[in-house]
C-alpha positions as CSV (number, residue, x, y, z in Angstrom):
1,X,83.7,16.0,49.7
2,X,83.9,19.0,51.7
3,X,86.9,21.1,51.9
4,X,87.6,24.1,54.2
5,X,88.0,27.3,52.1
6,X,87.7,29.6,54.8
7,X,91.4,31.1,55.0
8,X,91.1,31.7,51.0
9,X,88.3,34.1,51.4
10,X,86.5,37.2,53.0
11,X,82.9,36.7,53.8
12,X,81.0,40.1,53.9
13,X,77.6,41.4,53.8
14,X,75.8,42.1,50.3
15,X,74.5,45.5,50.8
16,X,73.9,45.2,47.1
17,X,70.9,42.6,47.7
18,X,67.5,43.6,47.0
19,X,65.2,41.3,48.8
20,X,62.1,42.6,47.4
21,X,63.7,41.8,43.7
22,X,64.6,38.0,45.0
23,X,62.2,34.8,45.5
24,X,62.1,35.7,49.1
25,X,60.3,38.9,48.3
26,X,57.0,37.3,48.9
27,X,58.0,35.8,52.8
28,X,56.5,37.7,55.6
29,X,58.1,40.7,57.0
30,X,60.3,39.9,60.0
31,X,61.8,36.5,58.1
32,X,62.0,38.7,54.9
33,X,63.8,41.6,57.1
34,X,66.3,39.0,58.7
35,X,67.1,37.4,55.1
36,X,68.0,40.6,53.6
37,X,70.8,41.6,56.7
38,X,72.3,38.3,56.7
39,X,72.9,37.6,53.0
40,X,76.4,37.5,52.4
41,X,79.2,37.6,49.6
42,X,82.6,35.8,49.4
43,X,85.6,37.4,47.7
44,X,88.2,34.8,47.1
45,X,91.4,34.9,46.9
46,X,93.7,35.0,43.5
47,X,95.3,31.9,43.9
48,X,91.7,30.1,44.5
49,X,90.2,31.9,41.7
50,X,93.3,30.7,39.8
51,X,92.9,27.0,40.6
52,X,89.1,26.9,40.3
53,X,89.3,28.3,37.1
54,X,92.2,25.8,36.3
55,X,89.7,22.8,37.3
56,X,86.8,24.4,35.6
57,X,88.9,24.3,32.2
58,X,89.3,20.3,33.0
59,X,85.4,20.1,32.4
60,X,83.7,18.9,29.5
61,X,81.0,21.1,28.4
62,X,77.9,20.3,29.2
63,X,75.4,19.8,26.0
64,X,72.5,22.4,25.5
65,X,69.3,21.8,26.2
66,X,66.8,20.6,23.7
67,X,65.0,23.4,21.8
68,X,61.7,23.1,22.7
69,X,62.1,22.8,26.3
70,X,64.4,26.0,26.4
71,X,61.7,27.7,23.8
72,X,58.8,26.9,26.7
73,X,61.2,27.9,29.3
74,X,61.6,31.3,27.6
75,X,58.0,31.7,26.5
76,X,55.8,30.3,29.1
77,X,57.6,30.8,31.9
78,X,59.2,33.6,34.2
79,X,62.9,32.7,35.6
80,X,63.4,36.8,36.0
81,X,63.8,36.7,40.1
82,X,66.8,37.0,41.8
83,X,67.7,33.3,43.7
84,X,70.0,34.1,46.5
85,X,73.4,32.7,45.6
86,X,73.2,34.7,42.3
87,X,70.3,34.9,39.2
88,X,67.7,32.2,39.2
89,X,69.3,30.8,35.9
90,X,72.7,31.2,37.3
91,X,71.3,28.7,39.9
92,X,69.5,26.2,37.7
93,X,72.5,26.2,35.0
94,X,75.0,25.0,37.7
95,X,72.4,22.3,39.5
96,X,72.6,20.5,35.7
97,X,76.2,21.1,35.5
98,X,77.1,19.7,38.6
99,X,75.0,16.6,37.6
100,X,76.4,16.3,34.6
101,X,79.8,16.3,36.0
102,X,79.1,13.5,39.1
103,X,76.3,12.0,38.3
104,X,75.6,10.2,35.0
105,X,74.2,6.8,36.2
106,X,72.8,5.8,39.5
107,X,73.3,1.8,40.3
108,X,74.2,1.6,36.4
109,X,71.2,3.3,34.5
110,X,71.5,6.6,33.2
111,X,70.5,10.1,35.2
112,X,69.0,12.7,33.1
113,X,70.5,16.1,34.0
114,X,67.4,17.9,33.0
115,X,65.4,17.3,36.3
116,X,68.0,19.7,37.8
117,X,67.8,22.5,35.3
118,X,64.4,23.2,35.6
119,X,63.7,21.5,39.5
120,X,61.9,24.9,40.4
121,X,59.7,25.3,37.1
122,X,56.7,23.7,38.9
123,X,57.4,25.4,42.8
124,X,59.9,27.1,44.5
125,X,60.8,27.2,48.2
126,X,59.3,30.1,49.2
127,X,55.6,29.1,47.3
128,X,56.4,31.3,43.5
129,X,55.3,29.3,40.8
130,X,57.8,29.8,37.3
131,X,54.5,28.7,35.1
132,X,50.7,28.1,35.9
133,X,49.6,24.4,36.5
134,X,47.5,24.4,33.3
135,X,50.8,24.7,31.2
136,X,51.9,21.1,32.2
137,X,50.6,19.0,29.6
138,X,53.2,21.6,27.2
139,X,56.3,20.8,30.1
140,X,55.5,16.9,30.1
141,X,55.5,17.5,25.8
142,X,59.1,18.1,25.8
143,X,60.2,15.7,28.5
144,X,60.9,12.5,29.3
145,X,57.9,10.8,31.1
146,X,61.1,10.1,33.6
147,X,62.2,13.4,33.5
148,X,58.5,14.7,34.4
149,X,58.2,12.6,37.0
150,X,61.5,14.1,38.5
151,X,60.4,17.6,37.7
152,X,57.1,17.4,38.9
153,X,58.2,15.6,42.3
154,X,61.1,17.7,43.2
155,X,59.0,20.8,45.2
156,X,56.8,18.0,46.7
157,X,60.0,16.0,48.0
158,X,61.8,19.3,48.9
159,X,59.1,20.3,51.6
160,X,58.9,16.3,53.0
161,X,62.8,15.6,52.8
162,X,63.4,15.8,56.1
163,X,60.7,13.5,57.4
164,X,61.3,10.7,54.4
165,X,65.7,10.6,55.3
166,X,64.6,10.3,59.0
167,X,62.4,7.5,58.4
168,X,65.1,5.9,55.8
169,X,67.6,6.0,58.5
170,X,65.5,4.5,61.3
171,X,64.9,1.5,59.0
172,X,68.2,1.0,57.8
173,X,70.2,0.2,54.8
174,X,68.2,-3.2,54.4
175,X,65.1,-1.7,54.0
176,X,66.7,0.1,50.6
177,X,65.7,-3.5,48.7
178,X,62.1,-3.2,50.0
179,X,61.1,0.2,48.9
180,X,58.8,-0.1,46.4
181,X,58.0,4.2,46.1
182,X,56.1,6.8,47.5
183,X,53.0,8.4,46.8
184,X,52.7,12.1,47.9
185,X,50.7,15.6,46.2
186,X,51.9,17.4,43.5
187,X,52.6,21.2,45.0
188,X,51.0,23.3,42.4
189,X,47.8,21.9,42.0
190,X,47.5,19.1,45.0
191,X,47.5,16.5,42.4
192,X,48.2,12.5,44.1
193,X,51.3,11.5,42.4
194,X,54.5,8.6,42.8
195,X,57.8,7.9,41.9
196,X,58.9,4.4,42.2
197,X,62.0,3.3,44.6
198,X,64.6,3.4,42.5
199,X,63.6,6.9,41.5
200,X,63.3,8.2,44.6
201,X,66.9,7.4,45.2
202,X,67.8,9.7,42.4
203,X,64.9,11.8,43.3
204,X,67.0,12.1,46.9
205,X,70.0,12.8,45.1
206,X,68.9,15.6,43.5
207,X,68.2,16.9,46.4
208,X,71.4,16.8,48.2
209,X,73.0,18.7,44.5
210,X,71.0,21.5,44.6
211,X,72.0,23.2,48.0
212,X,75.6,23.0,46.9
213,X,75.4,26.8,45.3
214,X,74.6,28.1,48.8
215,X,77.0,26.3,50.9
216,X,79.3,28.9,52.5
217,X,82.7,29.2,52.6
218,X,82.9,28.6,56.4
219,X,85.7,26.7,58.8
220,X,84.5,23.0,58.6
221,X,83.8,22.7,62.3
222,X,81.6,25.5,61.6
223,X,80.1,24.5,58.7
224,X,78.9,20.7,60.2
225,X,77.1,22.9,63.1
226,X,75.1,25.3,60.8
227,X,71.3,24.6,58.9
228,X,72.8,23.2,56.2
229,X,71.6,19.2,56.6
230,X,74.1,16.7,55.7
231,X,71.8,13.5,56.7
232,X,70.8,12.6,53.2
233,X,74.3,12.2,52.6
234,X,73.0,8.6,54.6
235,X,70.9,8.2,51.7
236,X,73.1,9.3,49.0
237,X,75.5,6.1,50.2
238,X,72.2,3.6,50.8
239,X,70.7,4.8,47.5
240,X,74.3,4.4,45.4
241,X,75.3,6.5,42.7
């Protein structure tokens, strides 16, 4: 749920980020020029800091990831650029956290959290690639052959989100029992791949978590007006969780 934070905290501009040193280094000039004046920086206030930190301390901690796919992560790929709500790994770290906190299971099977740690090995939003495609027979090695699907689908999805929730909603809940899957092109190397129904819903899901670093700390009547698209919170609720 959304909550309006705006009164505990001072939104200014970070004269501190380097765009050329961040993913959207590689954007053309004018978008890259607008990006680096409007990124901003909350500074919150004690009291907020105090209760986060109180909540945070509630938490369990979340398990480390298996060896082999933090030893590839470290070896074969490169996480070194700066994501804009903090370091790329600062970003990936909380995406698997946050899943691990609210959401285990989806309609009663169990939700791997791993999809969300590494969601940008295979393609980020602004077209840098974290490994080359001829490393993926080593990622798939220390997955799941769910997780891989997840991983592999996730830059795909994230450039065809907005299309797929406006056809979901047009058809309606009911058409939720129907959806056998989707076939789409793997980013990277074009490759025709699918995820069934049910794992598009999580698929979806994942989608709707990992914005969550980057929402700002705006008044709520501000916030609902902005870029930040809360539709596939429509398929969040038909999917279930």
């Amino acid at each position: 749920m959304l909550q309006d934070l705006a009164k505990e905290s001072v939104v200014v501009q970070d004269k501190d980020f380097d765009v050329e040193n961040s993913i959207f280094g590689v954007l053309p000039e004018p978008m890259k020029k607008m990006i680096g004046q409007n990124q901003m920086k909350a500074y919150w206030s004690d009291a907020a800091i105090a209760r986060a930190s109180a909540e945070h301390a509630k938490v369990a901690p979340v398990a480390e990831e298996r060896k082999p796919l933090l030893q590839f992560m470290a070896t074969e790929c490169d996480f070194k650029l700066e994501h804009a709500d903090g370091s790329f790994m600062d970003h990936l770290t909380f995406c698997r956290d946050y899943c691990a906190a609210h959401y285990t299971t989806h309609n009663g099977e169990p939700v791997s959290t791993t999809p969300l740690f590494i969601h940008s090995i295979l393609g980020v939003g602004t077209n840098i690639f974290p490994m080359e495609a001829e490393k993926i027979p080593m990622l798939a090695s220390v997955l799941t052959p769910d997780e891989m699907d997840h991983v592999q689908a996730f830059p795909s999805i994230l450039r065809i989100v907005g299309p797929i929730s406006a056809e979901l909603r047009a058809k309606g809940p009911e058409h939720k029992a129907a959806l056998q899957g989707i076939r789409f092109h793997r980013l990277i190397d074009n490759k025709l791949i699918t995820l069934s129904g049910p794992q598009l819903w999580v698929q979806l899901n994942f989608h709707l978590c990992a914005p969550l670093p980057a929402l700002p700390p705006l008044p709520a009547t501000i916030l609902y007006k902005t870029q930040i698209d809360l539709n596939l919170g429509w398929c969040l609720c038909a999917g279930s969780t």
